[in-house]
Structure formats: structure tokens, C-alpha cells
LOLOZA-929791 format. One record per residue (C-alpha): x, y, z; residue in three letters. Coordinates in steps of 0.5 Angstrom, whole numbers, m for minus. Layout:
BEGIN
@east X&north Y&up Z&type ALA
...
***
This chain:
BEGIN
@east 345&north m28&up 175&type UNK
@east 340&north m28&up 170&type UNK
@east 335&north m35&up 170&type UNK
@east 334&north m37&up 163&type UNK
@east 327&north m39&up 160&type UNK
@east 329&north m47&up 160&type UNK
@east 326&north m53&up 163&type UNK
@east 329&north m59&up 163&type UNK
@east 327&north m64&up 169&type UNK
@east 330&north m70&up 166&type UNK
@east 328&north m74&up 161&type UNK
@east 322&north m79&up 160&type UNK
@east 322&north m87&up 160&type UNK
@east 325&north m89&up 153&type UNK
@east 321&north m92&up 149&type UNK
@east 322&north m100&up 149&type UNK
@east 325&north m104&up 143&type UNK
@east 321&north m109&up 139&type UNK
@east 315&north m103&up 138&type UNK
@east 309&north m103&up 136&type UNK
@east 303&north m96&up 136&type UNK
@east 296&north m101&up 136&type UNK
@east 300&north m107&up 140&type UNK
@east 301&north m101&up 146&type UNK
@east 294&north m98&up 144&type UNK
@east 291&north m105&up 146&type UNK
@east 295&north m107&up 151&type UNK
@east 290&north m109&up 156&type UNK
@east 284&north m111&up 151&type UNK
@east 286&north m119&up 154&type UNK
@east 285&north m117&up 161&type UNK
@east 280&north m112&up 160&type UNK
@east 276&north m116&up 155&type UNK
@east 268&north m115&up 157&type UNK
@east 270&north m108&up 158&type UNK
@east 267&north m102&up 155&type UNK
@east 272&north m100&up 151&type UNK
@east 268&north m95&up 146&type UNK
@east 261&north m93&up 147&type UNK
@east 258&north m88&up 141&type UNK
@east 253&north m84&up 145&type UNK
@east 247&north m82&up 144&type UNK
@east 240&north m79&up 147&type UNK
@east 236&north m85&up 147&type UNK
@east 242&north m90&up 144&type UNK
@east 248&north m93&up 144&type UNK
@east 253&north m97&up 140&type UNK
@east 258&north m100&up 146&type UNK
@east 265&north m103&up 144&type UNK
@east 268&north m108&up 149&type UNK
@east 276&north m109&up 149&type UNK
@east 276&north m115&up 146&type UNK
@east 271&north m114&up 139&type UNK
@east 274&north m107&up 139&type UNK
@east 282&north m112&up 138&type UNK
@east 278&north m117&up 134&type UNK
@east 276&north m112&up 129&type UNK
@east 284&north m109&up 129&type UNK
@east 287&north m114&up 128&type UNK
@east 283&north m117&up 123&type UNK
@east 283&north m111&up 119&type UNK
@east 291&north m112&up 119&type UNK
@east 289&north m119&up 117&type UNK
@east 285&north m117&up 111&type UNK
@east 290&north m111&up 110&type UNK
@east 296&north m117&up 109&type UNK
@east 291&north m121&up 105&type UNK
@east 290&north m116&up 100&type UNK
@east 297&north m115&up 98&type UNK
@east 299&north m109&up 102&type UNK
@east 307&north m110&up 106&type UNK
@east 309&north m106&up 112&type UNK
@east 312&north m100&up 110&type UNK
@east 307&north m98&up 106&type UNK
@east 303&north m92&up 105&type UNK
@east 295&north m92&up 105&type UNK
@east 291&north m85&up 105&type UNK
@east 285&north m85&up 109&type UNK
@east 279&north m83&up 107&type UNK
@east 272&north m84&up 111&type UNK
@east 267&north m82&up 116&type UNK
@east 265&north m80&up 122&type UNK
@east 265&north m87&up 125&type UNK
@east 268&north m92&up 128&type UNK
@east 270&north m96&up 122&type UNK
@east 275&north m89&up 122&type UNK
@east 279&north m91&up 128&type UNK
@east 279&north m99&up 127&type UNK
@east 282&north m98&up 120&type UNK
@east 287&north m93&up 123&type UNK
@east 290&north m98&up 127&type UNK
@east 288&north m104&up 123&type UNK
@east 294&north m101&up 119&type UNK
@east 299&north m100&up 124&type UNK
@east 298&north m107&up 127&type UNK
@east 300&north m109&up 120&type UNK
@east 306&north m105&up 120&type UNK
@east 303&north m100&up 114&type UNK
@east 304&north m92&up 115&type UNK
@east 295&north m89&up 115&type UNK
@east 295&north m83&up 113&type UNK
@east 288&north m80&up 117&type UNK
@east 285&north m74&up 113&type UNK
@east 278&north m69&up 115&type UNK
@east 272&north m72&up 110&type UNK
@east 271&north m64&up 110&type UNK
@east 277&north m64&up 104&type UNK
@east 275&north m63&up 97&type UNK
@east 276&north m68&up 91&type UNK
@east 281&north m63&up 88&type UNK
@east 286&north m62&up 95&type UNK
@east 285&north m70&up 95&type UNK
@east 288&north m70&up 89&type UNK
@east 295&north m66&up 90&type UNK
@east 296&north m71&up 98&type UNK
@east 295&north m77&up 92&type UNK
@east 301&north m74&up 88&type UNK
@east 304&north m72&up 95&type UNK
@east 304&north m79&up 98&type UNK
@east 304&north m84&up 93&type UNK
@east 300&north m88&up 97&type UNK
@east 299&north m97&up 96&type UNK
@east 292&north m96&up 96&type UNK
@east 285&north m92&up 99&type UNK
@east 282&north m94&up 104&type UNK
@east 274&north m90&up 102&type UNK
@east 268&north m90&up 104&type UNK
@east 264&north m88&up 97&type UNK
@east 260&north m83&up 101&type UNK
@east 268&north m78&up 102&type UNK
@east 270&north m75&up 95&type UNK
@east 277&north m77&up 94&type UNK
@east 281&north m76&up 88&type UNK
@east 282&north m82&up 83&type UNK
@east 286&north m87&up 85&type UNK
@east 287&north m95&up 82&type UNK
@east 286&north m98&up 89&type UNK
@east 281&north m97&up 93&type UNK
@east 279&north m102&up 99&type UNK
@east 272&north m99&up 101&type UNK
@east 267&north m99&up 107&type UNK
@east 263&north m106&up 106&type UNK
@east 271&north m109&up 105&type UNK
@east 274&north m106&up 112&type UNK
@east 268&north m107&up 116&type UNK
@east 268&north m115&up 113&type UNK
@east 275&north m115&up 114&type UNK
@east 273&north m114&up 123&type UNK
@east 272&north m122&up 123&type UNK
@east 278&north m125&up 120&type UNK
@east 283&north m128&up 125&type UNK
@east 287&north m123&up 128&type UNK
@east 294&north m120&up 125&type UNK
@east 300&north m122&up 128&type UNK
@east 303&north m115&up 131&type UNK
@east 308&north m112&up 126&type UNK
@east 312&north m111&up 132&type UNK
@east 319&north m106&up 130&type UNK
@east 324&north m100&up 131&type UNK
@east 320&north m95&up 135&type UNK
@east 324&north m89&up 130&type UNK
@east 320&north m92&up 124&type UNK
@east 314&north m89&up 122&type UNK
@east 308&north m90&up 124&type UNK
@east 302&north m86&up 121&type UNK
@east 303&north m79&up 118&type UNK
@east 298&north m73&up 119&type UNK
@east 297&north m66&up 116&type UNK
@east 299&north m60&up 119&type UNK
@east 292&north m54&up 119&type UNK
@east 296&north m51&up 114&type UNK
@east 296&north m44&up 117&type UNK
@east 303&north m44&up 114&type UNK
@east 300&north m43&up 108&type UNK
@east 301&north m50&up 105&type UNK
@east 299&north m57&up 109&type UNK
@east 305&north m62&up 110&type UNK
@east 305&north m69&up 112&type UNK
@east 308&north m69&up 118&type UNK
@east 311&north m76&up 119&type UNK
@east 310&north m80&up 126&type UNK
@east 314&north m86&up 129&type UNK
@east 311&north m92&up 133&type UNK
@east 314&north m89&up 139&type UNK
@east 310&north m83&up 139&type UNK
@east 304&north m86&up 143&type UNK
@east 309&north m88&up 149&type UNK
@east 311&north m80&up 148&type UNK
@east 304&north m79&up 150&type UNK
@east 304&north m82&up 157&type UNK
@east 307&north m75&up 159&type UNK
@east 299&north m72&up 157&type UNK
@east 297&north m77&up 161&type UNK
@east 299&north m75&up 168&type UNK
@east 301&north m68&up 165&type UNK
@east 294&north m65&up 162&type UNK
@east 288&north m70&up 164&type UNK
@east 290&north m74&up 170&type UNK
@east 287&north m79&up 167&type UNK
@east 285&north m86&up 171&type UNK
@east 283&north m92&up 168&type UNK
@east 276&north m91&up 171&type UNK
@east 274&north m86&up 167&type UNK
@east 270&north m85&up 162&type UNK
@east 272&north m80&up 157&type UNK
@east 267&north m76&up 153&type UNK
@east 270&north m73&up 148&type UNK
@east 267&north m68&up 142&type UNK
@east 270&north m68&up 135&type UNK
@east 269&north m74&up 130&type UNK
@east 272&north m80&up 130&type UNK
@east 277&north m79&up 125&type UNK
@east 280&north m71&up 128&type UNK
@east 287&north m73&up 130&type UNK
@east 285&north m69&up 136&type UNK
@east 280&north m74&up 137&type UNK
@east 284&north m80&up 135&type UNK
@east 288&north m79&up 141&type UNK
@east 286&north m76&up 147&type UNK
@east 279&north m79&up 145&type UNK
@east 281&north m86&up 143&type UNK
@east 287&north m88&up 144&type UNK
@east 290&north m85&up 149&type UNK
@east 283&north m88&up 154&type UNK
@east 285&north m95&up 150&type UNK
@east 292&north m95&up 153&type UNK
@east 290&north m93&up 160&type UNK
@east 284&north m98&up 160&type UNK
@east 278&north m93&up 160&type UNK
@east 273&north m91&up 157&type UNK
@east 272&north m88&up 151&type UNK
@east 265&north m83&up 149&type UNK
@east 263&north m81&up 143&type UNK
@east 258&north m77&up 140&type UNK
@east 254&north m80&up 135&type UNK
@east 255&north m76&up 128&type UNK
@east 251&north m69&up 128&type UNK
@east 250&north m68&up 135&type UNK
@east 247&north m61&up 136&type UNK
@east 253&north m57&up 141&type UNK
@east 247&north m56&up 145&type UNK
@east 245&north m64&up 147&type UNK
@east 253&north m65&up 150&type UNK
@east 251&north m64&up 157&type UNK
@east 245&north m69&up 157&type UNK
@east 250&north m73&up 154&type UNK
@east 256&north m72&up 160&type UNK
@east 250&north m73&up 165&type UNK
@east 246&north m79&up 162&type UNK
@east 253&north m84&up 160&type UNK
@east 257&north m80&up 167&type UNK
@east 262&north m78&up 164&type UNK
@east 268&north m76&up 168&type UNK
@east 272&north m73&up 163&type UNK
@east 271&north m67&up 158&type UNK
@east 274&north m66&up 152&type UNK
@east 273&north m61&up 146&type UNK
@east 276&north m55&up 143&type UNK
@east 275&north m47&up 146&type UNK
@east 269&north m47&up 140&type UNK
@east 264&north m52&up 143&type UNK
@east 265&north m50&up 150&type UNK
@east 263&north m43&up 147&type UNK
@east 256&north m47&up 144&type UNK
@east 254&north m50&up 149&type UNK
@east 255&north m44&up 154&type UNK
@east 250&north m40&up 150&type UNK
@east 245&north m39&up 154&type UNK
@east 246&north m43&up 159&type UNK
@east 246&north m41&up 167&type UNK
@east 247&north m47&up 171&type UNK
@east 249&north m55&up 170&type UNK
@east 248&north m61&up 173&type UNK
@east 254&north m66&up 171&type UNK
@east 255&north m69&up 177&type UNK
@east 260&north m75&up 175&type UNK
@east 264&north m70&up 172&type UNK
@east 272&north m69&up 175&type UNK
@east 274&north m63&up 170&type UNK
@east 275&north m61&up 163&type UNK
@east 280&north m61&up 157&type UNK
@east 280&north m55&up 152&type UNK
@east 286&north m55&up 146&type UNK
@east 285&north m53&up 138&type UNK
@east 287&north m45&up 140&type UNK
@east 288&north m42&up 146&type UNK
@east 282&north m41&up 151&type UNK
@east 280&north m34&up 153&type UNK
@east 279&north m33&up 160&type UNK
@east 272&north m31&up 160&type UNK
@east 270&north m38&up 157&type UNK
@east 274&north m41&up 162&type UNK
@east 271&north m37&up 167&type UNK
@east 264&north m38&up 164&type UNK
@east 265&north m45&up 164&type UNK
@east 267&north m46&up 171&type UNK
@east 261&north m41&up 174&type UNK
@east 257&north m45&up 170&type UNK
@east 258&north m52&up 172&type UNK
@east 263&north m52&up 178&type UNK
@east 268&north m56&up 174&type UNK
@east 275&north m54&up 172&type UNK
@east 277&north m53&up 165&type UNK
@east 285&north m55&up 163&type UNK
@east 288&north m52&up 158&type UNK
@east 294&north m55&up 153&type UNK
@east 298&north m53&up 147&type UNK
@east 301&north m58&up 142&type UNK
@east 302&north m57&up 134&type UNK
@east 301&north m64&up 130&type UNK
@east 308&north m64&up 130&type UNK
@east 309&north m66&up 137&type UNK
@east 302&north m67&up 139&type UNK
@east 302&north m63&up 147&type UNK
@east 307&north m62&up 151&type UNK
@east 306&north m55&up 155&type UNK
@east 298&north m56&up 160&type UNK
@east 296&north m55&up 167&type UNK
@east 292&north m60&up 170&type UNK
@east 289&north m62&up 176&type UNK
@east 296&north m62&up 180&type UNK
@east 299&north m56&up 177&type UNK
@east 294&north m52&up 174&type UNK
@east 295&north m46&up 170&type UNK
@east 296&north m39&up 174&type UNK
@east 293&north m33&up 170&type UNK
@east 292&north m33&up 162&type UNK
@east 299&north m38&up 162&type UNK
@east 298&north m44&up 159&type UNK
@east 300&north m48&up 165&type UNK
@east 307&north m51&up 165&type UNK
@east 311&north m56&up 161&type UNK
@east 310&north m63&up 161&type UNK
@east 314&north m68&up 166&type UNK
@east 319&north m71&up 161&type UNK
@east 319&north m65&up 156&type UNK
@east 324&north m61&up 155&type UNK
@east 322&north m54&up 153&type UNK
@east 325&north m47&up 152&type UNK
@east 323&north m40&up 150&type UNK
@east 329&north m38&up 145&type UNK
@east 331&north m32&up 142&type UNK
@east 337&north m31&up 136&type UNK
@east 342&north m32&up 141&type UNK
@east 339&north m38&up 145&type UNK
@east 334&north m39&up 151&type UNK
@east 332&north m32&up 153&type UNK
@east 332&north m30&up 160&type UNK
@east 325&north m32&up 164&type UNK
@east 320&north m27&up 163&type UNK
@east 322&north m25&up 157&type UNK
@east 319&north m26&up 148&type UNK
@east 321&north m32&up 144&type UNK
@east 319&north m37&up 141&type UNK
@east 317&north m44&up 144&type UNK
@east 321&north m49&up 142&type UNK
@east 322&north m57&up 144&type UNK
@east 329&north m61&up 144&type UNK
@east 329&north m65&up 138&type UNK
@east 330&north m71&up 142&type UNK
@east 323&north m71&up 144&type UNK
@east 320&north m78&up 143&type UNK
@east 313&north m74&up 141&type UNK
@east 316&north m70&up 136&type UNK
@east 315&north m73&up 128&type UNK
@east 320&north m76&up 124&type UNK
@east 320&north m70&up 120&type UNK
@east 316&north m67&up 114&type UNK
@east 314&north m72&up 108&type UNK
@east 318&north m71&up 102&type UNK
@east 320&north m64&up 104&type UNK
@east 328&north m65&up 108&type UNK
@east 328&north m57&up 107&type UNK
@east 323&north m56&up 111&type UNK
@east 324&north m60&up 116&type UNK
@east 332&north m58&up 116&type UNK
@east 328&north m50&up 117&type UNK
@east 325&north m52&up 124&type UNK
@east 331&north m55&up 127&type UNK
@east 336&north m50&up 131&type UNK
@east 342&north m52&up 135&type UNK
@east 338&north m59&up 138&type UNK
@east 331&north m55&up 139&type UNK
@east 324&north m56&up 134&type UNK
@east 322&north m48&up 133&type UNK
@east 315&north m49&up 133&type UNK
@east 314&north m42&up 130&type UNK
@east 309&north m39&up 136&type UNK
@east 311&north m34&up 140&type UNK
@east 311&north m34&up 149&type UNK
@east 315&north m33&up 154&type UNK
@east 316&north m37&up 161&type UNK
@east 316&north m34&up 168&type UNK
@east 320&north m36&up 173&type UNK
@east 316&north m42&up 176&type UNK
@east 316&north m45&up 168&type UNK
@east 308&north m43&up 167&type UNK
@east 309&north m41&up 160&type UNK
@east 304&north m36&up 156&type UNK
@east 302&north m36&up 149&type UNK
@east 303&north m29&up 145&type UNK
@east 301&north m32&up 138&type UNK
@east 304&north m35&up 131&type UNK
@east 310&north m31&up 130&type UNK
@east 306&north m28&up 123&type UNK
@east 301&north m26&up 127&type UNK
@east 304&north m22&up 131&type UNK
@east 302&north m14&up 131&type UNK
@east 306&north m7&up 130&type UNK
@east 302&north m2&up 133&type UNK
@east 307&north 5&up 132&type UNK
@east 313&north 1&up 132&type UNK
@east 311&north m4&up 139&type UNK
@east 309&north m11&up 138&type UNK
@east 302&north m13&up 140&type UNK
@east 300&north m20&up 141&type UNK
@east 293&north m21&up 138&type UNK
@east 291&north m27&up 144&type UNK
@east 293&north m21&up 149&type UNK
@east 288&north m16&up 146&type UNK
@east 283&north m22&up 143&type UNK
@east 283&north m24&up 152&type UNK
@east 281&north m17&up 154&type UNK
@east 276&north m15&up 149&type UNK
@east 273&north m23&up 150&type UNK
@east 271&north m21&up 157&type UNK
@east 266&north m15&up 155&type UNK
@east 259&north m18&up 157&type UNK
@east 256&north m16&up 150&type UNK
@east 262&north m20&up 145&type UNK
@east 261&north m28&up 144&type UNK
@east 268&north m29&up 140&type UNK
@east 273&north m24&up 138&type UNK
@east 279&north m24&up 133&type UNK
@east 284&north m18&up 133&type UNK
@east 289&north m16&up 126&type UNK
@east 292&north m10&up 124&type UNK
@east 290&north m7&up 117&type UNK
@east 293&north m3&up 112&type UNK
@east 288&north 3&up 112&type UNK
@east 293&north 7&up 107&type UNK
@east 300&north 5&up 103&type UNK
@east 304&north 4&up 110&type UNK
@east 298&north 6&up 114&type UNK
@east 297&north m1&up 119&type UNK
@east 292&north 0&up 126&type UNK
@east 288&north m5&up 130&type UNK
@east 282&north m8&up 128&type UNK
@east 277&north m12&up 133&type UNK
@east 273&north m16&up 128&type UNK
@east 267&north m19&up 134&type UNK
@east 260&north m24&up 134&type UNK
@east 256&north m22&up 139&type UNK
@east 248&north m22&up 139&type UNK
@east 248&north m14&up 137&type UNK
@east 252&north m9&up 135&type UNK
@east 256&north m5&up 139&type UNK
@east 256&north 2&up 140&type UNK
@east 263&north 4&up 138&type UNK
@east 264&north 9&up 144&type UNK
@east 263&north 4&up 149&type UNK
@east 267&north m1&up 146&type UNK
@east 273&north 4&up 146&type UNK
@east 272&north 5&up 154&type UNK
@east 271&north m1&up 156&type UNK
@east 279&north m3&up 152&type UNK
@east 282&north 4&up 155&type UNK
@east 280&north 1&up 162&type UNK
@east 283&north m6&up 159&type UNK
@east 290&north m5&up 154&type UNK
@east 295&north 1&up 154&type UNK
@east 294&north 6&up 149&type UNK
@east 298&north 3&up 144&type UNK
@east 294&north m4&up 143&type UNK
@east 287&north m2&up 143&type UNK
@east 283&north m3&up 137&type UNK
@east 283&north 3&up 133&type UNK
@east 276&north 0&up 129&type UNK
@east 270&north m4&up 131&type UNK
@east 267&north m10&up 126&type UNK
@east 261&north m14&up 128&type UNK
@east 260&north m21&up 124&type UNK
@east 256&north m26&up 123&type UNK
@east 261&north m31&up 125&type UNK
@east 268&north m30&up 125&type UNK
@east 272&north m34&up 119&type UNK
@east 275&north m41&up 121&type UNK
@east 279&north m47&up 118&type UNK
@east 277&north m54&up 118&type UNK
@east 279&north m55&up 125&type UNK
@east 275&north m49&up 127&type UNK
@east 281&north m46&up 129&type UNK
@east 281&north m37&up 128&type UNK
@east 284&north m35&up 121&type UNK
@east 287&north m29&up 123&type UNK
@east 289&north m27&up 116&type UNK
@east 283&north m27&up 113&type UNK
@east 280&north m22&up 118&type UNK
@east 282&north m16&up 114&type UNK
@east 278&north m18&up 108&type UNK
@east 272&north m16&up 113&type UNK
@east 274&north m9&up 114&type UNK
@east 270&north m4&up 110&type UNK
@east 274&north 3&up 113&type UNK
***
């Protein structure tokens, strides 16, 4: 009998009813009160948060919130730096019941705007410095700082299903949508905590991105809170380069970045001391096996990859206990029920499909804001389709194959670009690599390999190196060297806009 390509090994605790995001985040700010909670990191300084301020500061931004005329339920649009005021006022507004809505301070005032027209928000809470549409009410920086010392709020304390926060989607769909989340969403979290980082309360975590990148607003910060570690970050404008000094001087024992800093802060580098350091921790895109290997050459430690999507943060990791076997992902998280599904239900083991997660999941999002249409297309049957490509294999490792619109037609075959992109960034002369199909005349597709490296490559050696890799039908038939490849805000690969760059 056929296996098929599910995993379901029971489900993870239910959330416990009254709930409230902020009240679970700092749940051990009382006992943990003289505890570092953040340290803002830098060569020669830095800014420590103990528990106790770092509660104070919330609630008393809830408190300010409350004062100010705003009622839980409400929504409000964030819009300020990389700084620490980022994430006090992002749970401020959960520990008063209102609905934050985190965005990059890279947006533009014109893409500002249509959220503003999308979100019919109560109120922006701005530093002057972040371009931001026009909106009648605007709580600026001096006010939520001042706002830190008036007495603590009460916990808005409710329905763990009631909407907590919303977050914005990358937009690799075409079109960013406000992807909105329940309270209960951080309890779900807890499955990351054993199924990706094996994080423990003595940690200190060290985490790359700005404060106001959910990716950072989690594993960064909250999920550290929750547990009682600590929380490093870099202060703005670090260089890439100066990260390992910095694991080093504050100890970190924990790593987080995207595959991209990685990648920055091997360049050139041949030896490591990071003594402190357990592991690391890579999610954004997928890592290439060549980075992996680099890094883990080059500092002894291992590196623990996870995929997630804004709408249901990660939920497929290796870790310490299970670490990923090959170019898989790893598994997926205790809890979690995941399957590989085809047009007729989960495919047999080994086999494509797409990678979807049971729409009981206590992770996954609410649902897209103001678009039940949307959210209605990515539920099937008791499953959310995340619209990525992968196939599972008997021991539940799954691999990643790509977006189901990325994917490549080579003569009639499909190719994943990540299987091509994971060959060709193994040759020693490319740093980063980005594979698509391009139109070379009406109805007339090849691959393409669109590469940065420090020179040119000669074409012939590259055409070798791929025929020793890939079958006929997968390797590139043109080479590109660029400068740099393009990328989202999030530094993510845009695959699409690769074919702009082809010259023929």
C-alpha cells in the first residue's frame, strides 16, 4: 500500500480562554524583573532593556493608547523605525486590545496611502522621519516614547480567535494583502520553539533584521520574551561585516538572519571564533547547500533552516534534534499537520504537490483583510494551499521545489528553479544565483542563469560544470553576470524580474 505525503502526529495544547498576545509575551517579566530582556547591540555600546521596563514601557503605551480615545478592536497603522519604540508599540497596542499593523519604514508615501484606504485605520502611530500618506490622526514619536511612563494598562484579556495584529504579505502574488492574525497566534509559536531553535531560557539570541521585520519581531523578540531569554539586536546601520564581532563580544548563543547576511558575512571570511555560539537560524528563502556548508566550515556551527509564509509564520524546520537530511527542509513541526497535496488529495510519498497546512492550525491567520474571495481560493477541503511546491519523503523531510508560478518548462519537463539555483551555487566562482525561463522568440522558453560573482565566468566552464550537476533537460542554456540580483524589500529573490536582464 502506497504511503501518502501527510504528517499528522496529534495536535498541539489549545490555546487557553481568556488570551491576551502582550500578557503571554511577558508573561515572566514579574519574576525575571532585573533580567536583561533586550540589549541594542553595538562595537562600543549598548542599550539594555531589563523585563520589568521593557512591561512598564507596554503597558504604559496601552495606557496612553486608552487615554487617547482608541477602543480594542480598533485598528492602527504603524509606521516607524528601526528602534526599540518599534516593538514597544506594537505590543503596547495588543496589551490594550488594539489591532497594530506593522509595515517596513522602506514603503513609499504613494503605497502608504493605498494601506490607508485598505485598512481604514483609527489612527497612525508615526515617526516624522517614515514617509506616510496623510492621515487625521497621527500619534508621533515624542508621544508613544512619553507614553512609557504612565501607569500600566490592564491586559485586554479575550477570545484567543479575535484578531490581534495584521501583517502585509511580500507580495510576491502580484499584490500585497493584509494577512490578518489571532491572539492565539503566539501560543502556536511554541511549536518554532522546540521544532526549529531549541531555544532555552539562558539564551541569548542575536538576531540580524530590524526591529520593525515581522521576522524579526518574532523570532527576534517575542518569542525570546516568551521563553525568558534574551534578546540582541544590532544597532541600526550595522555593517554585515561587524555581526561576528558582535556574536562574540555580547555571547551570543543563538544566531538569526536570512540566507542574504549569511552570504555578507562569509565574504572573505576563512576562520570564526564564536565560542558562545549553539547554532544558527536561516528563514526568508531557501538556503543553499553551498552557504550551508560554507558557514558551517567556517564557524564549526550548524545552521537550521525554516519555511513559513506571513500567513502562518514556520511551521516545516530542522533543528538540533532533527536536522534536515540533504537540500530538505527538515521536517514538519510537532503539532502541525501538514500535507503535499495533488487534485486529488495528499500525493503519494516522494511524490510533487503543493505544501499545505490544516486550516485548524492555531498559527495560521484569521484570513485576508477585506478580501473573503482570496482567502476563500487558498482553503480546500480542511487544508490552506500555500501556493509552494515540494514533496515529502518517507521519513517526513520535506523539500522545497519553489512557487507554483516559478516553476519552469524545459521541453515539456517541469524544473524547479531552487533544484537548479542549489547546483550551480556550489561552483566556487558564483556568490549568488537566480534561474528562470525566458522567451527567446514567440513560444520559444530556455533557462536562463542570471549570477554575481567576482568576475565573469567563462560560459563553456559554466556549461561543464552544470552537465557534471543537472540532467540535459534542466541546465541553463544562457549565462548572465550582474551586479547584483534583484530583490524585494525583504531581500527575498525576485525570480520574475530576471528575464528583464537577459539581453539574447
Amino acid at each position: 500500500m502506497e504511503m501518502l505525503s501527510l504528517f499528522d502526529q496529534g495536535a498541539f495544547a489549545p490555546c487557553p480562554a481568556p488570551f491576551n498576545l502582550a500578557a503571554f509575551v511577558l508573561r515572566h517579566a514579574v519574576d525575571l524583573a532585573d533580567k536583561p530582556g533586550l540589549e541594542v547591540v553595538g562595537p562600543n555600546d549598548s542599550q539594555i532593556w531589563s523585563y520589568a521596563q521593557l512591561e512598564a514601557a507596554v503597558r504604559g503605551t496601552g495606557t496612553g493608547l486608552l487615554q487617547a480615545g482608541f477602543t480594542p478592536g480598533q485598528i492602527v497603522l504603524m509606521r516607524l523605525g528601526n528602534t526599540v519604540d518599534f516593538p514597544i508599540a506594537y505590543l503596547g497596542a495588543i496589551a490594550a486590545g488594539l489591532v497594530p499593523v506593522p509595515t517596513s519604514s522602506q514603503l513609499t508615501e504613494e503605497e502608504t496611502a493605498k494601506m490607508i484606504a485598505d485598512l481604514q485605520p483609527a489612527a497612525v502611530l508615526r515617526d516624522p522621519q517614515v514617509a506616510c500618506a496623510p492621515h487625521d490622526k497621527q500619534i508621533l514619536l515624542a508621544e508613544l516614547q512619553a507614553m512609557h511612563a504612565l501607569p500600566p494598562c490592564a491586559y485586554d484579556m479575550g477570545d484567543p480567535n479575535r484578531m490581534a495584529y495584521a501583517v502585509y504579505t511580500s507580495g510576491t502574488s502580484g499584490k500585497a494583502r493584509a494577512v490578518a492574525h489571532a491572539h492565539r497566534a503566539i501560543w502556536a509559536r511554541q511549536m518554532m520553539v522546540t521544532g526549529w531553535y531549541d531555544l532555552k531560557p539562558t539564551d541569548r539570541l542575536l538576531h540580524a533584521g530590524a526591529f520593525n521585520w515581522t521576522f524579526t519581531l518574532g523570532t527576534g523578540l517575542m518569542d525570546p520574551w516568551a521563553i525568558g531569554a534574551t534578546a540582541l539586536i544590532p544597532l541600526p546601520g550595522t555593517d554585515p561585516g561587524d555581526l561576528p564581532g558582535l556574536l562574540r563580544q555580547h555571547k551570543a548563543t543563538i544566531f538569526a538572519a536570512a540566507p542574504g547576511v549569511y552570504r555578507k558575512i562569509l565574504k572573505g571570511e576563512t576562520a570564526m571564533e564564536l565560542p558562545d555560539l549553539r547554532h544558527g537560524l536561516c528563514a526568508g528563502e531557501k538556503l543553499s547547500s553551498h552557504l550551508h556548508g560554507a558557514w558551517n566550515s567556517t564557524t564549526g556551527t550548524e545552521l537550521y533552516e525554516a519555511y513559513g509564509m506571513s500567513e502562518c509564520s514556520t511551521f516545516i524546520s530542522s533543528s538540533p534534534a532533527h536536522p534536515a537530511r540533504g537540500d530538505a527542509l527538515g521536517r514538519p513541526q510537532q503539532g502541525r499537520r501538514i500535507a503535499i497535496l495533488g487534485a486529488e488529495g495528499p500525493v503519494p510519498q516522494g511524490q510533487e504537490g503543493t505544501i499545505a497546512i490544516a486550516d485548524s492550525d492555531p498559527g495560521l491567520m484569521l484570513g485576508y483583510l477585506n478580501a473573503p474571495e482570496e482567502t476563500a481560493a487558498r482553503m480546500q477541503d480542511g487544508w490552506f494551499l500555500t501556493g509552494d511546491q515540494g514533496a515529502m519523503a518517507v521519513d517526513g523531510q520535506v523539500s522545497y521545489l519553489g512557487r507554483v508560478d516559478d516553476m519552469m518548462n524545459a521541453g515539456g519537463f517541469r524544473v524547479s528553479p531552487i533544484e537548479v539555483e542549489t547546483q550551480l551555487s556550489a561552483h566556487p566562482g558564483i556568490t549568488q544565483v537566480g534561474v528562470a525561463t525566458v522567451e527567446v522568440k514567440t513560444d520559444s522558453h530556455i533557462i536562463v542563469a542570471f549570477y554575481t560573482g567576482p568576475t565573469k565566468l567563462d560560459v563553456p566552464e559554466l556549461e561543464a560544470f552544470a552537465a557534471a550537476h543537472l540532467a540535459r533537460y534542466k541546465q541553463p542554456r544562457a549565462y548572465v553576470h550582474l551586479d547584483m540580483l534583484p530583490s524585494g524589500a525583504n531581500g527575498k529573490l525576485l525570480r520574475r524580474a530576471l528575464p528583464a536582464y537577459f539581453k539574447g
